[in-house]
C-alpha positions in Angstrom: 31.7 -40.6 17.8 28.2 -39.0 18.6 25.9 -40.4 21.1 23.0 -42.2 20.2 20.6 -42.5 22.8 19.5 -45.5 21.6 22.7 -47.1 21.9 22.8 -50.8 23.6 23.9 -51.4 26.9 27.3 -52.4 25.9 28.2 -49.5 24.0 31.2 -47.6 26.2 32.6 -44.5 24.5 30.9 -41.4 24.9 31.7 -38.0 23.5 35.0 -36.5 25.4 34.0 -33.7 28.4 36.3 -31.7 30.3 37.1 -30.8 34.1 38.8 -27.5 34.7 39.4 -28.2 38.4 41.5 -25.9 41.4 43.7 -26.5 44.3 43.5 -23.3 46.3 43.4 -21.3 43.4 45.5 -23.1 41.4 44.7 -25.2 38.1 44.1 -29.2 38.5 46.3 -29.4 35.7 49.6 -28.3 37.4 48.2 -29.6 41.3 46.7 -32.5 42.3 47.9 -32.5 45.8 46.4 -30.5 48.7 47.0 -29.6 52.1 44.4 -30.5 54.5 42.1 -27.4 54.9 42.6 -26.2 51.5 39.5 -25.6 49.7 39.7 -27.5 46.3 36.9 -26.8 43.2 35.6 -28.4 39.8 33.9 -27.2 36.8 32.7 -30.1 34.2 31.4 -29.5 30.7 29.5 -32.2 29.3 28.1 -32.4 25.8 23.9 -31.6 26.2 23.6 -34.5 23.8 24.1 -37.2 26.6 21.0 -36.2 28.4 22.4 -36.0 31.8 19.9 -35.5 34.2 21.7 -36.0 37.5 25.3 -35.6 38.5 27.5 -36.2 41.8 31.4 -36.6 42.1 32.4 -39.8 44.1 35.6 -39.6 46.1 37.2 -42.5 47.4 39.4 -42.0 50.3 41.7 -45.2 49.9 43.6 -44.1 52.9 40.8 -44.2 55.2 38.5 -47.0 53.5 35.9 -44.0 52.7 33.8 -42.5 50.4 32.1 -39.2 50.0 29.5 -38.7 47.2 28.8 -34.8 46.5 26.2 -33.3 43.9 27.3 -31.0 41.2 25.5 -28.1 40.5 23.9 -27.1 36.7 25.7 -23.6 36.4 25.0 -22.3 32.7 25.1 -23.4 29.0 28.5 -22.6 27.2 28.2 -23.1 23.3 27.2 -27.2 23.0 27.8 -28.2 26.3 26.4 -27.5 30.0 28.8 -26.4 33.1 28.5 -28.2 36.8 30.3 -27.5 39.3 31.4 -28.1 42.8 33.6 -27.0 45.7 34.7 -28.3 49.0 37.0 -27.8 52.0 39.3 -30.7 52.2 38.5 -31.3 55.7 35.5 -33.2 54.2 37.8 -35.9 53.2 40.1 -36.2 55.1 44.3 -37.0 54.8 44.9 -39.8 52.2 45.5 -40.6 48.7 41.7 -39.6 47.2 40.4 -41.1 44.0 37.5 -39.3 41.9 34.8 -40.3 39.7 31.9 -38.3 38.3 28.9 -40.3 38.0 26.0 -39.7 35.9 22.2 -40.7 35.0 21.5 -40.5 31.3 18.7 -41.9 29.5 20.6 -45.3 29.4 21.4 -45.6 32.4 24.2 -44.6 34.9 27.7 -43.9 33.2 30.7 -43.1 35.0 34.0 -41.0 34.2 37.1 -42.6 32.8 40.2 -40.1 32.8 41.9 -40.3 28.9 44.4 -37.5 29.7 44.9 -34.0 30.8 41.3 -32.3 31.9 39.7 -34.9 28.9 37.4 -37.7 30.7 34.9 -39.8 28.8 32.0 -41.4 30.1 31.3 -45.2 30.2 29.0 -47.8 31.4 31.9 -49.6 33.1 32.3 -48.7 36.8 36.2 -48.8 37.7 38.1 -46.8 35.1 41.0 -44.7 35.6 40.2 -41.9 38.1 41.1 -38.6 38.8 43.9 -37.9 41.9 43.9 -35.7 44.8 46.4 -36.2 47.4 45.5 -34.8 50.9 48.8 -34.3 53.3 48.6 -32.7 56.6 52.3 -32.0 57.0 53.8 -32.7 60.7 56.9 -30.8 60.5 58.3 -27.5 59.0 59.3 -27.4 55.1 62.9 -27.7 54.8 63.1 -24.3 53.0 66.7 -23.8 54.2 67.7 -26.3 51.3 66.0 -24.7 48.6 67.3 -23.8 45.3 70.7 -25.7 46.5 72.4 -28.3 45.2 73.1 -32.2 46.4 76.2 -33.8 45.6 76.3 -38.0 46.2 80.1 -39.0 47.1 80.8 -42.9 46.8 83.0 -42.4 49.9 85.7 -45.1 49.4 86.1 -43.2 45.5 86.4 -39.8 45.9 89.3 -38.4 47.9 91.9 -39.9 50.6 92.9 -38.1 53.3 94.8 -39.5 56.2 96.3 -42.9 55.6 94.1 -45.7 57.0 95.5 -49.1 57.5 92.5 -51.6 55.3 91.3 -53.9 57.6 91.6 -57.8 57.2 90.4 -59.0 54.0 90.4 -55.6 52.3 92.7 -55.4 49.0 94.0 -51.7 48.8 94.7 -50.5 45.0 97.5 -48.0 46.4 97.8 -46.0 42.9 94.6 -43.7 43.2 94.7 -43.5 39.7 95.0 -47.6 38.4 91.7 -48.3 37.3 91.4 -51.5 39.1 87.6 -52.9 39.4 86.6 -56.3 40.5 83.0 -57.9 38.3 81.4 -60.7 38.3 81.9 -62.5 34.8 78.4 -63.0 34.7 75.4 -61.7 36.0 74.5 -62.8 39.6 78.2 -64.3 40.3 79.7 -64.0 43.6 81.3 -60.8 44.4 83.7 -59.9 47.2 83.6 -56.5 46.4 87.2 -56.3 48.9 89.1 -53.9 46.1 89.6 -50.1 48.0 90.8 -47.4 47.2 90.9 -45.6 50.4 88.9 -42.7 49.9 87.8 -41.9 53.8 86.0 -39.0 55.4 88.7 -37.1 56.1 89.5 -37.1 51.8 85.7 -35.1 52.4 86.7 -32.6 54.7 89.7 -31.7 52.5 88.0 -30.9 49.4 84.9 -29.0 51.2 86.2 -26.0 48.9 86.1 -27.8 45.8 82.5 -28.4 46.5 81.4 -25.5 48.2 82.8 -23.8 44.7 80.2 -25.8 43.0 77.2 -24.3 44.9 76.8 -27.2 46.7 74.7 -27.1 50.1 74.0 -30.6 50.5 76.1 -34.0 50.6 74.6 -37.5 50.1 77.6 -39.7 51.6 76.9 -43.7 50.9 77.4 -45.8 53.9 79.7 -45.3 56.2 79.5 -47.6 59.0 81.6 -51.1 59.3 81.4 -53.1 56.2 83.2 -56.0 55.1 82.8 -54.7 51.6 83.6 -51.2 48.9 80.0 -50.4 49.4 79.0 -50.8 53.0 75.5 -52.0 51.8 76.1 -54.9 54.2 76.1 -53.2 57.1 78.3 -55.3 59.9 77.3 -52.6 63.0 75.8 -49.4 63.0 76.9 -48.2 65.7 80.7 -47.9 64.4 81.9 -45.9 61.7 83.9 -48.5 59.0 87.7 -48.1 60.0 88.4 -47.2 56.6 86.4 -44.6 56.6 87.6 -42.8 59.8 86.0 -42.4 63.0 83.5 -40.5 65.1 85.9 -37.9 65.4 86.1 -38.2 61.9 82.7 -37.6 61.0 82.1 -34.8 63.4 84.9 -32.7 61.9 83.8 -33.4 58.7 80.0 -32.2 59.6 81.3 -29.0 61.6 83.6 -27.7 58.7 80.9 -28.7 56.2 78.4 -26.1 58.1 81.0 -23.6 58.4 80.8 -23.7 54.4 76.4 -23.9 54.5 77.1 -27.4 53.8 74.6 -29.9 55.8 75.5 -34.1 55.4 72.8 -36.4 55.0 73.7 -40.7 55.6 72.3 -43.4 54.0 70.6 -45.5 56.2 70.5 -49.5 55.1 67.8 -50.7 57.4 66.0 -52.9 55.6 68.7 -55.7 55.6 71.9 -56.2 57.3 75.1 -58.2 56.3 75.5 -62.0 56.8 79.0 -60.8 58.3 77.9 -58.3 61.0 77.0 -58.1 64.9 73.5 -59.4 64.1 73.8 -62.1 62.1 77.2 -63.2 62.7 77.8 -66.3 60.3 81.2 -66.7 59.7 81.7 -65.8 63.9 83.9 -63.0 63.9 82.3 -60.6 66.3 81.9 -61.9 69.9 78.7 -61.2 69.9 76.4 -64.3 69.3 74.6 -64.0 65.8 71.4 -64.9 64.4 73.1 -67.6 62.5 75.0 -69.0 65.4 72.1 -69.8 68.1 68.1 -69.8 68.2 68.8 -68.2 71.2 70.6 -64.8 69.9 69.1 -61.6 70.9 68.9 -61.3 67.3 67.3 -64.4 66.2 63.6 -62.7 66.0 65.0 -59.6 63.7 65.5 -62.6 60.9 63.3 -65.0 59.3 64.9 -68.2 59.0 63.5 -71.0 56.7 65.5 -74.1 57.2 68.5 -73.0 60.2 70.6 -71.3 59.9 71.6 -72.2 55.9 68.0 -70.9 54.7 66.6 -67.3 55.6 65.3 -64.5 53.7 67.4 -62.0 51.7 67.3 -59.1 49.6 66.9 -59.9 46.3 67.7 -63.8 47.4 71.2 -62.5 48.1 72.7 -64.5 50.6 75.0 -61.9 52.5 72.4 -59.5 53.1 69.8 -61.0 55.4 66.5 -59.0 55.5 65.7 -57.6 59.0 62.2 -57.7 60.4 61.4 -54.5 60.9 58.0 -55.3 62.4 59.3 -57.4 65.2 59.8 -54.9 68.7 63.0 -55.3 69.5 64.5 -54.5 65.7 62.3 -51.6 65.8 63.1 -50.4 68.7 66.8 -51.0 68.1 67.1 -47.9 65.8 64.2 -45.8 66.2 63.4 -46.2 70.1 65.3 -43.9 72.5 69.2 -43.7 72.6 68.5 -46.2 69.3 70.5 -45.6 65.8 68.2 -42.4 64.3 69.0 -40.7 67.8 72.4 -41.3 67.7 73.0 -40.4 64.4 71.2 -36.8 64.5 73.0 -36.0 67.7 76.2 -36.0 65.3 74.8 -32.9 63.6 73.5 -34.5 60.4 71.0 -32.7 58.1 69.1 -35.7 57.7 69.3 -39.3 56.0 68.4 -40.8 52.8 66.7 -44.5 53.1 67.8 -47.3 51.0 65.1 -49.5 49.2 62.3 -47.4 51.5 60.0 -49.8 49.2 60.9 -52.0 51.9 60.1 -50.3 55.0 57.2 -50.0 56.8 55.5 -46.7 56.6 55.1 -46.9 60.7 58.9 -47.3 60.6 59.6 -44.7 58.4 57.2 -41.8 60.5 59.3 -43.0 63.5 62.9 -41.7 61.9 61.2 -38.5 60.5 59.7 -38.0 64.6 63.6 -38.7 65.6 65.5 -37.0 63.0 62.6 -34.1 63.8 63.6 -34.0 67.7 67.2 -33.3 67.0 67.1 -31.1 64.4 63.8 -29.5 63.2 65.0 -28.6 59.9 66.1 -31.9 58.7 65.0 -33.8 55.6 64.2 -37.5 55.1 64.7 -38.7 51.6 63.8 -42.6 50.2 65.1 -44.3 47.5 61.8 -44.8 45.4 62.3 -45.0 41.9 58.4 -44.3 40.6 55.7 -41.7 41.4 56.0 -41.4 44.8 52.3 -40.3 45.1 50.7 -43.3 44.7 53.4 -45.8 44.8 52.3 -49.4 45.8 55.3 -51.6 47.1 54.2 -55.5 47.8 50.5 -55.0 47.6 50.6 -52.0 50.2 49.8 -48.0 49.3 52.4 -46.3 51.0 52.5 -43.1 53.0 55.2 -41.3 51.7 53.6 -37.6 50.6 50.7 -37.6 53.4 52.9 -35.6 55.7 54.5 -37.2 58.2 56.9 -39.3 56.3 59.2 -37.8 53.6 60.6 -34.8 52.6 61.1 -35.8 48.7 63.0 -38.5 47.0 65.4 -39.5 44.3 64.1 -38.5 41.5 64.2 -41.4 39.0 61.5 -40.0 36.9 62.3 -37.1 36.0 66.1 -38.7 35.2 64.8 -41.3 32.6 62.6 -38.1 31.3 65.9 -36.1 30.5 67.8 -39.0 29.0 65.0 -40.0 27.0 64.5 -36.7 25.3 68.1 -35.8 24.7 69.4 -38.9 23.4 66.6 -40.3 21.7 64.0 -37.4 20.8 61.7 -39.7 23.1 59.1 -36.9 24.5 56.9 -39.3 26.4 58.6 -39.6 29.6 58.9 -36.4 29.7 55.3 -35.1 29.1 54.4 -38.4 31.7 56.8 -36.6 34.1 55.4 -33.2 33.7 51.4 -33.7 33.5 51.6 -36.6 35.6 54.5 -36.8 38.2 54.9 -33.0 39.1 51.1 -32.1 39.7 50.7 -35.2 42.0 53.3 -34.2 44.5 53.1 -31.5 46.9 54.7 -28.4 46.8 56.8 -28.7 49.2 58.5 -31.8 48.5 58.5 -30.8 45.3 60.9 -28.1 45.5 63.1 -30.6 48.1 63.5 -33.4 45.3 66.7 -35.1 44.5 66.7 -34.4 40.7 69.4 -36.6 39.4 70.6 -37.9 36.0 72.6 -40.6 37.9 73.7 -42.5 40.7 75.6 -44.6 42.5 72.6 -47.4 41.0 72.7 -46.3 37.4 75.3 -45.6 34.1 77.4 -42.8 34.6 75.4 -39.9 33.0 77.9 -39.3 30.1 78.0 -42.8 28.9 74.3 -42.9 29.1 73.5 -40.0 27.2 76.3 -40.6 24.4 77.7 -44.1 24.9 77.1 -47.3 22.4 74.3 -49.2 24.5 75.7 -52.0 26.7 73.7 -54.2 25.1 75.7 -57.9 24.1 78.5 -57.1 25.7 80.8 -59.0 28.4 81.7 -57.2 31.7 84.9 -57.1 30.9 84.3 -55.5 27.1 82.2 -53.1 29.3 85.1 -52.4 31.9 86.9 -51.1 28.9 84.5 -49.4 26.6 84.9 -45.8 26.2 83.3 -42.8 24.3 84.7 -41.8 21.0 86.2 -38.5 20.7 83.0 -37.8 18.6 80.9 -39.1 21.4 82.5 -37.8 23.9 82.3 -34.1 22.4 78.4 -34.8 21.8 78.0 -36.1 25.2 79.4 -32.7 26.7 77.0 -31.0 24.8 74.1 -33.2 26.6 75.6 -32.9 29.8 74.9 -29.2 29.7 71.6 -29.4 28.1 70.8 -32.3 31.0 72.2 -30.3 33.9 70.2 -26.9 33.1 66.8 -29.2 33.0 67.2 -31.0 36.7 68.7 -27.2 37.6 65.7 -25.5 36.1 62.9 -28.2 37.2 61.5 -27.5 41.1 63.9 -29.7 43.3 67.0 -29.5 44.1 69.9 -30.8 41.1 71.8 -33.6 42.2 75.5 -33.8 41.1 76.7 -37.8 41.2 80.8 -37.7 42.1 82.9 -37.1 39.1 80.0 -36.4 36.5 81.0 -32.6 36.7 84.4 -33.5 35.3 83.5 -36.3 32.6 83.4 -39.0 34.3 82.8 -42.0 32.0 81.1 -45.7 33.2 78.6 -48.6 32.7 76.3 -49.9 36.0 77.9 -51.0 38.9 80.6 -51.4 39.4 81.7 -49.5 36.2 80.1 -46.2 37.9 82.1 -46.5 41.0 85.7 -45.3 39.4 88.0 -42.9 41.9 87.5 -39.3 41.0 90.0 -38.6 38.3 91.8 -35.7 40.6 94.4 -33.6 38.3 93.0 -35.0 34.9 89.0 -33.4 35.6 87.2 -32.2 32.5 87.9 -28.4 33.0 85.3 -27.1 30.8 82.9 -28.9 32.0 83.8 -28.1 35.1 83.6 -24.4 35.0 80.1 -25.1 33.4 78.9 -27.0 36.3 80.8 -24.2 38.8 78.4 -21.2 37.0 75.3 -23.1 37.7 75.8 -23.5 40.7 76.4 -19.6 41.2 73.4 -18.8 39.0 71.2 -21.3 41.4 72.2 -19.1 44.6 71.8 -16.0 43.0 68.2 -17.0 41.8 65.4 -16.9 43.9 62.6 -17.6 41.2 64.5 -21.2 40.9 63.7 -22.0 45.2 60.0 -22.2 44.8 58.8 -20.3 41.6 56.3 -22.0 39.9 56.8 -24.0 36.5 55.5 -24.0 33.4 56.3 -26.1 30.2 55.5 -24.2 26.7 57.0 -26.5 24.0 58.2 -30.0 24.0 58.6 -31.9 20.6 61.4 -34.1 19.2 63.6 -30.9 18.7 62.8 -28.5 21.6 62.0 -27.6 25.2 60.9 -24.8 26.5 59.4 -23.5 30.1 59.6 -21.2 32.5 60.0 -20.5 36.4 58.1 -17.2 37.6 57.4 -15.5 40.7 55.4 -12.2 41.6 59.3 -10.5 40.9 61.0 -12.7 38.0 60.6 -14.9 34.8 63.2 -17.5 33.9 63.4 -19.7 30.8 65.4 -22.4 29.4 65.2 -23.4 25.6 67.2 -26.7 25.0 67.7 -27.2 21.4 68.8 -30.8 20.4 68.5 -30.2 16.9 71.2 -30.0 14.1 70.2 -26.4 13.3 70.1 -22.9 15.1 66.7 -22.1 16.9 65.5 -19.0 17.3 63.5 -17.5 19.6 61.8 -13.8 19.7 60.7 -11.8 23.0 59.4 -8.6 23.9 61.7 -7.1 26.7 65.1 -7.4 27.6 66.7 -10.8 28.2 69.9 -11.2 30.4 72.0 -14.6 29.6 72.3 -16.1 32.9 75.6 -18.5 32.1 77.3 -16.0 29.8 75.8 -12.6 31.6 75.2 -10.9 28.4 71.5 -8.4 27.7 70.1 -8.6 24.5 67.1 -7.3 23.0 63.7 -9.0 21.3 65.8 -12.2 20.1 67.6 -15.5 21.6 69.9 -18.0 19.6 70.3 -21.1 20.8 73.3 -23.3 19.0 72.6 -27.0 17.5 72.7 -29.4 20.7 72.4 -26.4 23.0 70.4 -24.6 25.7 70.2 -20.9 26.8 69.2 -20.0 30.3 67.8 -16.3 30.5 65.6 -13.9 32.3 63.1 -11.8 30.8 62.4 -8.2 31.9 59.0 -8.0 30.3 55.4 -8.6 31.7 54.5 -9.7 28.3 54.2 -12.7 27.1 56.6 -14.6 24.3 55.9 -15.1 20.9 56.9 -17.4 18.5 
């Protein structure tokens, strides 16, 4: 639509414009996040025809409450349109999560920009559209570059591997055959669970199959709870200052974190600190620790960690769930209970960890959350802080508050649930949405660093097995039990190895760091909770599939264009992806093909398979429901 400078007042769309902006050099496009100090530019082109006579870029620090207002300069005339620019040091704004708006007079008036997608913006009458992003982080502590380009395997402790017979404490039902499939679920949705059925998988079971894993390429191990639970899950956390029987001991867990590092294996815990158990040292309700509970007496050393409604039947929960009690995090003693000195964080690092992952960190307060990074930090200056956030981390807002997470002194990356719905979506269904959303959107708005630290994962202890969520019937209309039961097809099954190749080379070729889900390298098969949570199928593992996941993991550690190369996407439709990592010494590319027909792809230079080893010249064929992962030895560019 062309502008008529006679329009009325409540006319909004203009013609489109452009911003071609940099990040220390680097395009807009691919970076919207910036170190403090880093000098950061903008070029806009806007059609002559609006009769713009004065411009200035607005930027809102929301972080700080501020704004800036800076003019753009007329530069030159480039076909229809005229080029402004502007450039600045980011010291002018500031750390925080920035928002920019061009503002403009015209000959109607003052217009603003409203971002439509990519470097597109049109202009509008209507003040408050949807900005531009620049995130400003001034980063505290060293980037955990130890742990690039590895790999992060998440064990559901009680389900993987037994090692020395432990007797299950009272209450506990122990399934004694590892390999009866045995599950307790609810028969409907929110029923009571007891979620007492072990299988006895323990720390030492860990320790004992550090080869297996260490033959994977894995350098990093996500271990779910481990201190005293009355439950599978140890979610509820009962004390933190004692490792779950069950699992072992402290003995138990330093052995397990010394052999690990002999093998350039480092063990990150999940830390549960937003709630604790209704059964535990802190709340005690059914009285079974001597200690005297929240729920016993008003005057408990623990009453002011709860918030209590009607007492002691009516407090606040997670999710309204009665046996886990939300903490107050914000009152002095609970805070200072785990991350003041000789607290939990300090305890736990002095065991040797790598780090810790935080459950629902949607939960915690950002203050809280700086605090365990400073004590993790003082133990051991390379370790990493993960959170369990499931959006764009960026500019995530968790009950009405902006939180901190990527301005530095906070996180080093999360779980990366973006990027996992943007794999399934485009291999099972053709769906390329997520995945260009997760691309032009989710990638350029985190920082580098954390960036190439993310958890990129295609499923968890939270979600369907990957397997059944890339080639299983949807769980839709079906019972728990009919779920507990379901299984692929042998035609599914066969297509759903396919995928699981084409969806491990994308979270292994994408910056971060792949994330292997116990059992999912040998075809493990399962709905949510607690269908996901099977034992490890030892002696009857997927072997193919196996050996697949075995020659990433060596083509990861021989690759150092994969640790912090940069990325680049070339094609994405309904049939095919293709991008690349390159450095100043290497270019890498992955074609997945989830077609029904052979593509073909043409080069100039010599390519090297990376799984099967083998050179070839000028041409790569990638099989119906396939990938190929290559280098090029070529400065050139491809061609199609």
């Amino acid at each position: 639509m062309s502008l008529d400078l006679h329009m009325t007042s409540d006319s909004l769309l203009y013609p489109l414009c452009r911003i071609v902006g940099r990040v220390a050099g680097e395009s807009y496009l691919d970076r919207r996040a910036a170190e403090l100090g880093e000098r950061v530019s903008f070029s806009l082109e806007i059609p002559r025809r609006c009769g713009v006579s004065e411009l200035q870029l607005r930027i809102f620090n929301e972080t700080r409450g501020e704004s800036l207002f800076l003019p753009l300069v007329w530069r030159r005339r480039i076909g229809a349109s005229d080029r402004y620019e502007i450039s600045f040091d980011t010291a002018r704004l500031g750390v925080g999560l920035c928002f920019l708006t061009v503002i403009c007079e015209t000959p109607i008036g003052r217009v603003y920009s409203e971002r439509l997608s990519g470097d597109c913006f049109r202009l509008t009458e209507c003040d408050g559209g949807r900005a531009f992003q620049l995130l400003v982080s001034r980063f505290l502590y060293p980037a955990p570059e130890r742990y690039y380009g590895g790999i992060v395997y998440q064990i559901f402790v009680d389900r993987f591997a037994r090692g020395e017979d432990r007797t299950p404490p009272s209450g506990m039902e122990l399934v004694s055959d590892w390999n009866e499939l045995r599950l307790e679920y609810p028969p409907y949705p929110g029923a009571p669970m007891k979620n007492n059925i072990v299988y006895g998988g323990n720390l030492d079971g860990i320790r004992l199959k550090l080869d297996y894993l260490a033959e994977l390429g894995v350098s990093l191990l996500y271990l779910t709870p481990i201190f005293s639970s009355p439950s599978n899950h140890k979610y509820d956390t009962a004390d933190y200052e004692t490792i779950d029987p069950l699992f072992g001991d402290e003995e138990s867990l330093r052995r397990l974190i010394d052999e690990a590092e002999q093998k350039g294996i480092g063990i990150i815990l999940d830390g549960v600190f937003n709630h604790t158990g209704s059964d535990s040292v802190y709340f005690n309700q059914k009285g079974r620790f001597p200690s005297v509970g929240a729920a016993e007496s008003p005057e408990s050393p623990y009453y002011s960690w709860y918030r209590f409604y009607d007492y002691p039947s009516s407090y606040e929960c997670w999710w309204n769930i009665d046996i886990l009690p939300r903490i107050r995090l914000d009152e002095p003693s609970c805070a200072e209970y785990f991350v003041g000195d000789g607290g939990i964080i300090e305890r736990l690092a002095s065991f040797g960890i790598a780090g810790m992952r935080l459950d629902v960190a949607d939960e915690l307060p950002d203050e809280f959350i700086e605090n365990i990074k400073r004590r993790l930090h003082e133990k051991n200056p390379e370790s990493l802080l993960y959170g369990e956030v499931w959006e764009d981390a960026s500019n995530k807002i968790a009950y009405d508050t902006r939180k901190r997470y990527y301005l530095g002194s906070e996180l080093d990356g999360v779980m990366n649930y973006p990027l996992r719905r943007a794999v399934l979506g485009f291999l099972r269904d053709g769906d390329v949405s997520l995945m260009r959303y997760f691309v032009d959107e989710v990638m350029p708005n985190t920082p580098k660093r954390i960036l190439h630290a993310q958890m990129n994962l295609i499923g968890t202890h939270d979600t369907p097995r990957a397997m059944t969520a890339l080639a299983g019937d949807p769980p839709d209309g079906h019972t728990n039990a009919e779920l507990f039961s379901m299984k692929l097809s042998s035609e599914q099954y066969a297509l759903g190895i396919k995928r699981m190749k084409q969806a491990m080379a994308i979270i292994s070729f994408m910056p971060g760091l792949p994330m292997i889900y116990y059992g999912d390298e040998v075809g493990m098969q399962g709905y949510s909770d607690p269908f996901n949570r099977l034992p490890f199928p030892w002696g009857k593992e997927d072997l193919e599939l196996l050996s697949f996941y075995q020659r990433i993991g060596k083509w990861r550690r021989r690759r150092a264009v994969l640790r912090c190369g940069e990325f680049s996407l070339h094609r994405l439709d309904t049939e095919c992806m293709i991008c690349e990592r390159f450095d100043r010494n290497e270019r890498a590319f992955l074609i997945v093909n989830r077609s029904e027909t052979t593509f073909e792809q043409s080069f100039d230079g010599e390519i090297r398979n990376l799984i099967e080893g083998r050179k070839a010249r000028d041409k790569i064929l990638v099989e119906p429901n396939g990938f190929a992962l290559f280098t090029l030895h070529s400065p050139r560019k491809s061609r199609r």
